[in-house]
C-alpha positions as CSV (number, residue, x, y, z in Angstrom):
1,X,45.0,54.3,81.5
2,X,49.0,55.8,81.2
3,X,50.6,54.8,78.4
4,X,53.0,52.1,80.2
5,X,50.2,50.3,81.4
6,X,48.7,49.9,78.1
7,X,51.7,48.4,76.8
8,X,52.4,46.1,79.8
9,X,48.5,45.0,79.4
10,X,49.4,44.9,75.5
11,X,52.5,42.5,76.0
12,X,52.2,40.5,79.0
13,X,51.6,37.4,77.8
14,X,48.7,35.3,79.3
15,X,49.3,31.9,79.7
16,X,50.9,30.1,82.5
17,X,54.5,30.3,83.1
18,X,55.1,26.3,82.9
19,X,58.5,25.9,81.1
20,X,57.7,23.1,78.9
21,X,54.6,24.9,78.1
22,X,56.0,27.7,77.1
23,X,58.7,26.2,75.4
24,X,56.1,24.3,72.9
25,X,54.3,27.9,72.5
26,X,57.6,29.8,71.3
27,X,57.8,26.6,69.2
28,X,54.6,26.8,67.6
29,X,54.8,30.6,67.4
30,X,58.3,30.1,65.6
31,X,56.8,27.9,62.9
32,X,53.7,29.5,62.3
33,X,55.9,32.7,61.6
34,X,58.0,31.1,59.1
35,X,55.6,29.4,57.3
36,X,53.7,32.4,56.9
37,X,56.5,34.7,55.5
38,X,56.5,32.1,52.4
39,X,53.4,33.2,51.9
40,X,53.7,36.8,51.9
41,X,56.6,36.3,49.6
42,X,55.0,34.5,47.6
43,X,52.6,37.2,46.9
44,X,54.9,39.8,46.1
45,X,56.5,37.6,43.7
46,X,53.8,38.1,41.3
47,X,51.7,40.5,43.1
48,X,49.4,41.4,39.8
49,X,48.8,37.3,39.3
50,X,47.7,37.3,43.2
51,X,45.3,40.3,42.9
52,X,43.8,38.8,39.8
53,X,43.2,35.4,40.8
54,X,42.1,36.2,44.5
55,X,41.5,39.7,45.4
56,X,38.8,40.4,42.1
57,X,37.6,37.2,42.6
58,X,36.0,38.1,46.2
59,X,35.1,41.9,45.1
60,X,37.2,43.4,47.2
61,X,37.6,47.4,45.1
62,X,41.3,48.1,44.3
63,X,42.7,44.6,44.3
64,X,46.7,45.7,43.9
65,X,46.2,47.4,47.0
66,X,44.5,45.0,48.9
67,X,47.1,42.0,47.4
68,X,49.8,44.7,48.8
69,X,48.4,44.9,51.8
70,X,47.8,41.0,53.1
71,X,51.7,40.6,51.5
72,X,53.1,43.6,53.7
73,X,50.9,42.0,57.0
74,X,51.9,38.6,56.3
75,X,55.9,39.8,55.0
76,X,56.2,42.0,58.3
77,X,53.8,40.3,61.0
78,X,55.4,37.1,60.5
79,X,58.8,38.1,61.2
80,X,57.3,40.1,64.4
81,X,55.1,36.6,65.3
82,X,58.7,34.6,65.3
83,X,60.1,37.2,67.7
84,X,57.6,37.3,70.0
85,X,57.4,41.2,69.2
86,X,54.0,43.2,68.9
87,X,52.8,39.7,68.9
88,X,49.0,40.4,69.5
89,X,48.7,43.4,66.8
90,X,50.9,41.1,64.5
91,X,48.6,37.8,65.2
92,X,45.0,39.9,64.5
93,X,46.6,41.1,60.9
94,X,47.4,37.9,59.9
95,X,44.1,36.4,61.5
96,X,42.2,39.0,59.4
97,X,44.5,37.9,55.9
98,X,43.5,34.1,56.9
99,X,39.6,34.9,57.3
100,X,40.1,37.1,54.1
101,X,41.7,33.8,52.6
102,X,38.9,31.5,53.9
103,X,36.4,33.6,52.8
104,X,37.9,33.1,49.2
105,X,37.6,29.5,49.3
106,X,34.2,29.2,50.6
107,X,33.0,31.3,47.7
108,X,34.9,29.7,45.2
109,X,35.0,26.3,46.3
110,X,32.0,26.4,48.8
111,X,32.6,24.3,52.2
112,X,35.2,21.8,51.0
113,X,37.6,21.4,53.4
114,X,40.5,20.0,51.1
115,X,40.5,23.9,50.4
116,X,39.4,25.7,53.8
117,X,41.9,23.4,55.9
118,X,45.1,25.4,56.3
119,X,43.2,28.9,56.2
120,X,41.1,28.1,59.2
121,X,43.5,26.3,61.1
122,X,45.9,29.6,60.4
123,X,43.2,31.4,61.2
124,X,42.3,29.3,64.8
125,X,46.1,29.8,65.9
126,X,46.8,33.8,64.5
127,X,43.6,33.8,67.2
128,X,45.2,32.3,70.0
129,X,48.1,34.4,70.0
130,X,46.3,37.4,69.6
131,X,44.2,36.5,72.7
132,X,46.9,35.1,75.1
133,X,49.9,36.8,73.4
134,X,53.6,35.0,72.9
135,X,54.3,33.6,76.4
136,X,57.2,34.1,78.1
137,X,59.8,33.4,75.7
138,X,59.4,36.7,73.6
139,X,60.3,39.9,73.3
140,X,57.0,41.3,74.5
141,X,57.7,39.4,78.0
142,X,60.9,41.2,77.7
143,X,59.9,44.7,77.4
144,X,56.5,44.2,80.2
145,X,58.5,42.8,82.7
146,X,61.4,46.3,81.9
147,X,58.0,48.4,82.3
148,X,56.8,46.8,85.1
149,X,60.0,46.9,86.7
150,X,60.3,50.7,85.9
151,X,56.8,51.2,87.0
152,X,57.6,49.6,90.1
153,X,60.4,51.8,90.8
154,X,58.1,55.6,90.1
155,X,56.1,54.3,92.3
156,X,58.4,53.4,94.5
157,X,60.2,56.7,94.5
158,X,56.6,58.1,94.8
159,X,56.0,56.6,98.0
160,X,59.4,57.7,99.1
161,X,58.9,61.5,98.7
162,X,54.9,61.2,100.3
163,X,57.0,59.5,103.8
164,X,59.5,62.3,103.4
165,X,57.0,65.0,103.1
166,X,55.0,63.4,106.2
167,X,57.8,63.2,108.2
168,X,59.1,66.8,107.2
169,X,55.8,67.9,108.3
170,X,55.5,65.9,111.6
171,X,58.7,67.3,112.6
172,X,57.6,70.8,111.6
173,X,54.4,70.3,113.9
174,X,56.4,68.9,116.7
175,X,58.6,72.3,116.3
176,X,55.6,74.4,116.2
177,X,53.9,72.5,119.6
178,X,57.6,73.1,121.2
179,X,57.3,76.8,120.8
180,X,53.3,77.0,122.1
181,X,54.8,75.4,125.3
């Protein structure tokens, strides 16, 4: 697979091109974003408090880095969710930090939902938009329909030089049968 269409297939979004739909999908993918930089924030405000009271708690091994690392996803996916940039890579990290978090509250406060609510329905949404990406309103739509367009146009330019060539060589034959007669 070339490298453009990897990307295309990475950013095309997947969901239809409805403009009220889409415009309630940039919505949603605009508040899930901001909400969830408070969170990372909030983490790196007191990142030793964070590590303490839920990294150690789930035995996770070198809870600083771990508390670092579901800050940084949810202080830089976030951001990247709200633009619509990188959406689907940005959408799995902060799925995975959400079934990190829900894992936390079933072991410390078994399958009470008062507790497991806002992870899981994080968690069901980060998963949406790393399956269908951020619709047409984005930045990935953006940059897939630019590589489509320049794929479009090698090809394009491809098929231009093969009629060229063809036609070079037809005439060449049609020389060559000339001067047999």
């Amino acid at each position: 697979m070339a490298p453009s269409a990897f990307l295309t297939t990475l950013l095309k979004p997947t969901v239809t091109p409805n403009f009220w739909s889409q415009t309630v999908w940039a919505i949603l993918r605009t508040v899930l974003g901001i909400m969830m930089i408070h969170n990372g924030l909030d983490k790196f405000a007191d990142i030793e408090s964070f590590a303490h009271a839920y990294v150690e708690v789930i035995g996770l091994p070198f809870p600083i880095v771990f508390s670092y690392l579901a800050a940084l996803t949810e202080t830089i996916g976030a951001p990247l969710l709200v633009i619509g940039f990188l959406t689907r890579p940005a959408a799995l990290g902060l799925f995975g930090t959400m079934c990190v978090a829900m894992y936390h509250h079933i072991l410390v406060a078994g399958l009470n939902l008062t507790y497991l609510e806002l992870s899981a329905i994080y968690a069901a949404c980060f998963l949406v938009f790393a399956v269908n990406g951020a619709g047409l309103f984005s930045t990935d739509a953006l940059i897939a329909n630019w590589l489509d367009t320049n794929a479009l146009s090698a090809q394009a330019k491809q098929l231009m030089r093969l009629e060229q060539a063809y036609q070079a060589s037809s005439a060449e034959q049609k020389q060559t049968d000339v001067a047999k007669s």
